[in-house]
N, C-alpha and C positions, 0 to 999 in steps of 0.2 A: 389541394395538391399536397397536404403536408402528411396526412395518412399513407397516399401509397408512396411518400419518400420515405419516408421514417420504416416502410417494411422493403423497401427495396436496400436501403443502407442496412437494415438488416440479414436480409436476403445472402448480400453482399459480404458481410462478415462472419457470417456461419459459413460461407463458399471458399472464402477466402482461410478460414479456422480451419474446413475440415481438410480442405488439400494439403495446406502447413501439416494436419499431423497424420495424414495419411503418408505424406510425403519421410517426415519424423519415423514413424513407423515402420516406413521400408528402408530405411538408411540404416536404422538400428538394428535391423533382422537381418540387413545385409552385412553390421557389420561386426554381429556374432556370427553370421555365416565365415567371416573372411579368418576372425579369429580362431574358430574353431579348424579350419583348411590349412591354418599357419600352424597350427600346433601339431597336426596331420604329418605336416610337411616335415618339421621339427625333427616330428619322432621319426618319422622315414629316413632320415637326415642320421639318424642316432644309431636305428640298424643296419644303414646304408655303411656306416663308417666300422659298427664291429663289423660285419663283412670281410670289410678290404682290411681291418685290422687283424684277422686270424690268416686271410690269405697272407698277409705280412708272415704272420707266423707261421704257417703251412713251409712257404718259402725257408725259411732258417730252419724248419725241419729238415726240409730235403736237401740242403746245406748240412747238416748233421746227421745223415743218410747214415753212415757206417756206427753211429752211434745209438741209433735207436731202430735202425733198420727200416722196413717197410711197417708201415700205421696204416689196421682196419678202424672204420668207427661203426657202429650199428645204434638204432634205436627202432623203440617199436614197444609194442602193447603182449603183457602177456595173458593169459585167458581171466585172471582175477578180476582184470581190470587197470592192473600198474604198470606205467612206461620206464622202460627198459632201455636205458642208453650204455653204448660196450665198447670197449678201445680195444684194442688187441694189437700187438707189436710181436716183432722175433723174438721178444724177452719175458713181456707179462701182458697181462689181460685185467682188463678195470672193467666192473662193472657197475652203473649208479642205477638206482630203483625211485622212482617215485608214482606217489599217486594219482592217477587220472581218471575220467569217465571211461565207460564200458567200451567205448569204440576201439576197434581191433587193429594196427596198422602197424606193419615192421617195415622197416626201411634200412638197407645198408649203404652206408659209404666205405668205399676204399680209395686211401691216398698213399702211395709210392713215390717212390723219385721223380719218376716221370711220367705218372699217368694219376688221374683220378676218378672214382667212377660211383652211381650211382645205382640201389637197385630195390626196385619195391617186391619185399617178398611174398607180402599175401596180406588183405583188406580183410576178411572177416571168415569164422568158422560154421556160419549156416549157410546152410546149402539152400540152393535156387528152389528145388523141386517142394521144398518142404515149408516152404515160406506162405504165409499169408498176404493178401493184397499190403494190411498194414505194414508188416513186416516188410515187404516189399520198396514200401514208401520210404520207410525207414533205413533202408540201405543204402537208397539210391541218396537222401540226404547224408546218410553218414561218408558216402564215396565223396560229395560236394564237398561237405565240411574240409575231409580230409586233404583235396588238392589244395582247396585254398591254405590249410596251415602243412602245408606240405615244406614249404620253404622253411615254418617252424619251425618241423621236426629238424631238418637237414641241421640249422646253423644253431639248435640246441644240442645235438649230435656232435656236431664239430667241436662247440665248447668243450661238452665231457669227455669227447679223447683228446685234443689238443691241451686243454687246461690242464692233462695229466704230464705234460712234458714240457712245456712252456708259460707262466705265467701272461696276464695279457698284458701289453705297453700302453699306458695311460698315453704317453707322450704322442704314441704313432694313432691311437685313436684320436686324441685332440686335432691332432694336427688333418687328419680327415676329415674329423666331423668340420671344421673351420671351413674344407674346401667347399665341401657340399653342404653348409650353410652360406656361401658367400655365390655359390655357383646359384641358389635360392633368392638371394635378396633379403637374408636374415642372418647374416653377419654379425653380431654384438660381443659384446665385451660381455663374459660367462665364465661361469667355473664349471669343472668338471671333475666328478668323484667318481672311485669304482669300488659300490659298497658292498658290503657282505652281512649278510644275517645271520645269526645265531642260531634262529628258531623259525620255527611255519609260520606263527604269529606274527612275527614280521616287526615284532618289538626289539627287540636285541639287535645294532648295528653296530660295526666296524668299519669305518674308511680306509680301506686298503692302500689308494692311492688316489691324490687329488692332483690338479693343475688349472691355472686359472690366469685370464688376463692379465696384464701389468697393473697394479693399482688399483684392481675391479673392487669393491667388495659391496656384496648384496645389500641393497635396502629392504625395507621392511613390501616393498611392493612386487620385490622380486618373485618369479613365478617356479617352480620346479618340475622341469619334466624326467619323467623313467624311464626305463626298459629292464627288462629283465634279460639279461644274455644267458642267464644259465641258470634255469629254473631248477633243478635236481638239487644243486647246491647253494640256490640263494643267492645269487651273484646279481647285482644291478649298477648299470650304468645311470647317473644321474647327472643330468645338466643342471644349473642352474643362469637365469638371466631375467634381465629389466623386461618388464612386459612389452609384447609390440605392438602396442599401442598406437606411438606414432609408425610401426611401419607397414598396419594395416591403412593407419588414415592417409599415409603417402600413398600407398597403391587407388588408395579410393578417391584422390583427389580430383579423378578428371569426372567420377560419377557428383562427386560431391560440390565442384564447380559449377556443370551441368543442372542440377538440383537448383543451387543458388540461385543463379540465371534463371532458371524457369520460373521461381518464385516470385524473382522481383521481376521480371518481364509480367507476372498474373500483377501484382502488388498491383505495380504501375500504371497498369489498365483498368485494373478496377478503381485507383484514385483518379485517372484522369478521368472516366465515368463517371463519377461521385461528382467532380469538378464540375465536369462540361452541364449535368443537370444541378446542381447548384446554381450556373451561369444562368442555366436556363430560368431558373426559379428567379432568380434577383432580374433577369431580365424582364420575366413577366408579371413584377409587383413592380419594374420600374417602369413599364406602360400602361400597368394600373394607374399609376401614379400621372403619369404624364399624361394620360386621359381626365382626368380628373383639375388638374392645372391648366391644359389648355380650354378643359369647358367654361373653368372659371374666367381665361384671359378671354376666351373669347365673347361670353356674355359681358362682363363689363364695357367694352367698347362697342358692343350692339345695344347694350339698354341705355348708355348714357347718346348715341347719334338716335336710337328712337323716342328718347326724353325731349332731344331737342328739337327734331321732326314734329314730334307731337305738338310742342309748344309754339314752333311757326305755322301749325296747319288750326289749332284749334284754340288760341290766346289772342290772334290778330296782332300778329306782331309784324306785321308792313306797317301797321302805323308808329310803332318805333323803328326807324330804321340800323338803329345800332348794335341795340337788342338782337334783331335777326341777325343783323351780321355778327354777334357773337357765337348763337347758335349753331349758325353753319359755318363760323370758326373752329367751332368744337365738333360738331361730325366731320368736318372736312381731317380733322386730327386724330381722330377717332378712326376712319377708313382706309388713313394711311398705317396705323397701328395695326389693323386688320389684316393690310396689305403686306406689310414686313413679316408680320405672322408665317402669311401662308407662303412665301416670297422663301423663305428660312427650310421651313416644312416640303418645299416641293426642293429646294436646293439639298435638302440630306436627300431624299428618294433621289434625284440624278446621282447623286455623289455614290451611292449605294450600286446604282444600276452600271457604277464605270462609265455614264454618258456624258459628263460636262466637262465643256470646255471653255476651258482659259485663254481670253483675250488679252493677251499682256499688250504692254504697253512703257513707253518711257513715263514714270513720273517723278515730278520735282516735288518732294516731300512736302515742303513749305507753303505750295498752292495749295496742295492735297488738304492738309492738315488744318488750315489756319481757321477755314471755313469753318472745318467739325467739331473741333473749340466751341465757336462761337454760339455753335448750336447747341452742342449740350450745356453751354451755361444756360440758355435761355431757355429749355424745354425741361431743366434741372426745379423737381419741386421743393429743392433744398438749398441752404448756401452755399454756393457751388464755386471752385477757385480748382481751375484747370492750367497749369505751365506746361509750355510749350520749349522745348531745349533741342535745336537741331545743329549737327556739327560735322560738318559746316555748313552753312547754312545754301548752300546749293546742292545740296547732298540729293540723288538720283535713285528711283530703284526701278527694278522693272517687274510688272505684275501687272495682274489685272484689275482695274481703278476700283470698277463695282465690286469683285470680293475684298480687295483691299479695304475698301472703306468700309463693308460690312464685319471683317474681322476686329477695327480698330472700334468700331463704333460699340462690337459686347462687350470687348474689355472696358472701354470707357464707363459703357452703361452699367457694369457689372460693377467698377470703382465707386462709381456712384451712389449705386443701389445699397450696398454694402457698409456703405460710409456710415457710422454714428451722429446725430447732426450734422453741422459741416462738412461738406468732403471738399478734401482737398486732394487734389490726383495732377501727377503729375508725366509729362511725359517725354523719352529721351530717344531721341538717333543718333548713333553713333557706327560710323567705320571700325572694322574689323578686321584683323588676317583673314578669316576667312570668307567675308562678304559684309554682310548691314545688319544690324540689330536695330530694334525700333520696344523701346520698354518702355511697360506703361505703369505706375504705383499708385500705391492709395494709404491711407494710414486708418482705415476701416477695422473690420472684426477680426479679418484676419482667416486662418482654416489649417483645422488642429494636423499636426503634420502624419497621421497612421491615413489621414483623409485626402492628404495629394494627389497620391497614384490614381486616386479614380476619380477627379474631378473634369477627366476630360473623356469620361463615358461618355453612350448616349443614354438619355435621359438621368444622368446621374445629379442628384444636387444633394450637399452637405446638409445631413440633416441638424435640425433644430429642435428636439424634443419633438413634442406632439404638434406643431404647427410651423408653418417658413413663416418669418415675419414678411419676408419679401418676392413676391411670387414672380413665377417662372416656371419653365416646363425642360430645362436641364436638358438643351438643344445647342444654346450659345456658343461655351467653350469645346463642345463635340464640334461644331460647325467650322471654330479657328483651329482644331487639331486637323479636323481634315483638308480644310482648303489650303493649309501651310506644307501636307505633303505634298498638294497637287501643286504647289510654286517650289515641291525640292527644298521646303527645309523641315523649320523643326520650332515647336513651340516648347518652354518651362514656366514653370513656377515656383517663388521663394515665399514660405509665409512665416507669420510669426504672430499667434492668436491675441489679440489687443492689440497689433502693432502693425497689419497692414498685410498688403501680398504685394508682390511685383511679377508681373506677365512678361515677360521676354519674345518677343516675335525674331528666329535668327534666319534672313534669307542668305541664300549662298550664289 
């Protein structure tokens, strides 16, 4: 049996490895996924705010209406290839230039007092008829591209005519982005810049304008996110803040609790599997064992009543008459040994199958008792000194006589058995709050205390190196644990190695 355990607990641990980091492995994809969607979020968070920050300013234009009049803005592509952004007012006309890919797109805005309006004036200079399939393909992507950064153009547009008559308010964009990261669930304590570049490079910086929590200032793990509001002239919005670390691993909590739980719910099942055939394996080397022990008990008390059989049948021993009566002194003792054996053996199978039943009974301790004394001195192949202490000494229990006395009798016999020459065992009844104790001691070998908890298995016996000095088949104190639940109470043991044990019988 120890081959296919040793590869099923392997089995088991590779099963148990690979789901841990497959498990590992989607938590951590999930939770660069989450980080990557929060930074997403961020930046949308950052455009979302210039936005409503030039509408601010839009606004205070049209407040300013008599002083700058009606504002067009235009942007768009011209045939070289360079994007073409255009402010025009009742006073001057701004025009910024910069360079892009070939793609062809103008787009106007007009903003007034009180209108504002939108108008795409022409997507590309080849014509349909003259196009190739590729060509073709290529348009209908460049039309795609273009909706998508269509909102680009627009609010790079606005930059370059509004930037011409307004600078932007750090404060009114702070205070935006704040709402619409807090409206997010990424709220933190941040600073915020609005920098300017020198050159395309993008080496040369100025801080135009900064604003930043109370107290914040950046650690070194601090993360920095961009935008560019206004590409033509180099203009970028820059956040700064503490990574969200924890407020990816808060939103993950309930996948990441879930995970837990599932792990240790496997854990859990695969130790108590590992347990339960462990059980099984100690069980089934302790009826190796117990097979082995009873063959022994039970040979001895057959070969010594057929030793003495033989020797009444073929020595002529009717003519000593004492003689024989010793012999079948000795099988007669011998059969009853036999008898308790299997008497023990068929009382665990009832006990097992739920079928036996307890005939209780009034007993008076003192009659019980006095008798079993007497016996195990005289059937003790040792110096045997057994105290008897009952208090009081009319003290009552009620049970059933024959378990009872078979319970008392393995402790005793065990005190015995166990004893270093001499035994000396001793035994005490005593009233209780909560019912009757009946303790039995001894000042024997004793049983090392990691060895307690399982002295009342079945078939369990403390072992002794490579041999028991004292044989048995580790049925006994199985037999007093269970018949003391079928009387509703409860058996212990106190040991102390060199110095003895004490059995405690507690009926209620």
């Amino acid at each position: 049996m120890n081959v296919p355990l040793k590869k099923i607990l392997l089995l088991v641990v590779l099963s148990l490895t690979c789901i841990f980091a497959y498990q590992v492995w989607w938590l951590v994809g999930l939770y660069h996924t989450r980080v990557a969607e929060t930074k997403d979020r961020i930046e949308a968070a950052m455009t979302t705010a210039d936005v409503r920050e030039m509408l601010v300013r839009v606004s205070r234009l049209q407040d300013e209406g008599d002083l700058h009049g009606d504002v067009q803005v235009s942007a768009g592509y011209q045939l070289d290839g360079t994007t073409v952004f255009q402010t025009t007012t009742n006073h001057r006309s701004i025009v910024g230039v910069s360079s892009n890919s070939g793609k062809h797109h103008d787009v106007e805005v007009t903003m007034s007092e009180d209108s504002a309006s939108v108008t795409t004036i022409r997507s590309s200079s080849m014509k349909p008829d003259t196009m190739s399939e590729a060509e073709g393909n290529a348009l209908l992507q460049s039309m795609a591209d273009g909706l998508d950064n269509l909102s680009v153009y627009l609010q790079r547009a606005m930059h370059s005519g509004i930037g011409e008559f307004q600078q932007a308010d750090i404060a009114v964009y702070d205070s935006i982005l704040c709402h619409q990261l807090d409206a997010a669930g990424l709220l933190r304590p941040h600073r915020t810049e609005f920098v300017q570049y020198a050159d395309s490079m993008l080496t040369q910086e100025s801080v135009v304008a900064s604003i930043q929590t109370v107290g914040y200032e950046p650690s070194k793990k601090a993360r920095t996110y961009s935008y560019f509001a206004d590409l033509p002239h180099l203009i970028q919005y820059r956040v700064t803040m503490e990574p969200v670390t924890s407020v990816v691993l808060r939103q993950m909590a309930g996948i990441l609790g879930t995970s837990l739980v599932t792990l240790l719910v496997l854990a859990f099942a695969f130790v108590y599997l590992i347990r339960t055939m462990l059980r099984m394996r100690t069980l089934e080397e302790m009826k190796t064992d117990f097979t082995n022990n009873m063959t022994h008990e039970l040979k001895t008390p057959i070969a010594i009543a057929y030793a003495a059989n033989d020797a009444l049948l073929n020595f002529n021993m009717t003519e000593h008459p004492q003689k024989a009566r010793d012999y079948l002194n000795i099988s007669q003792e011998q059969l009853q040994r036999l008898g308790g054996m299997v008497e023990q053996i068929l009382s665990m199978s009832m006990e097992r199958r739920k079928t036996l039943t307890l005939h209780k009974e009034d007993l008076r301790l003192k009659e019980v008792l006095e008798p079993m004394v007497c016996q195990y001195k005289l059937k003790s192949d040792k110096p045997t000194t057994i105290t008897l202490d009952i208090t009081p000494p009319d003290l009552h229990l009620i049970a059933d006589r024959s378990h009872f006395c078979n319970m008392l009798g393995n402790l005793i016999d065990n005190a015995v058995k166990y004893s270093t020459g001499s035994a000396d065992v001793s035994i005490a009844c005593r009233e209780t709050r909560e019912g009757l104790e009946v303790a039995v001691s001894d000042h024997g070998m004793g049983i090392p205390a990691d060895k307690l908890p399982y002295v009342f298995d079945r078939f369990y016996r403390v072992p002794q190196g490579n041999h028991h000095d004292v044989k048995g088949y580790g049925l006994g104190l199985y037999y007093v644990k269970s018949l003391m639940e079928k009387h509703g109470g409860t058996v212990r043991v106190t040991s102390e190695v060199g110095k003895g044990s004490t059995f405690t019988l507690s009926f209620r």
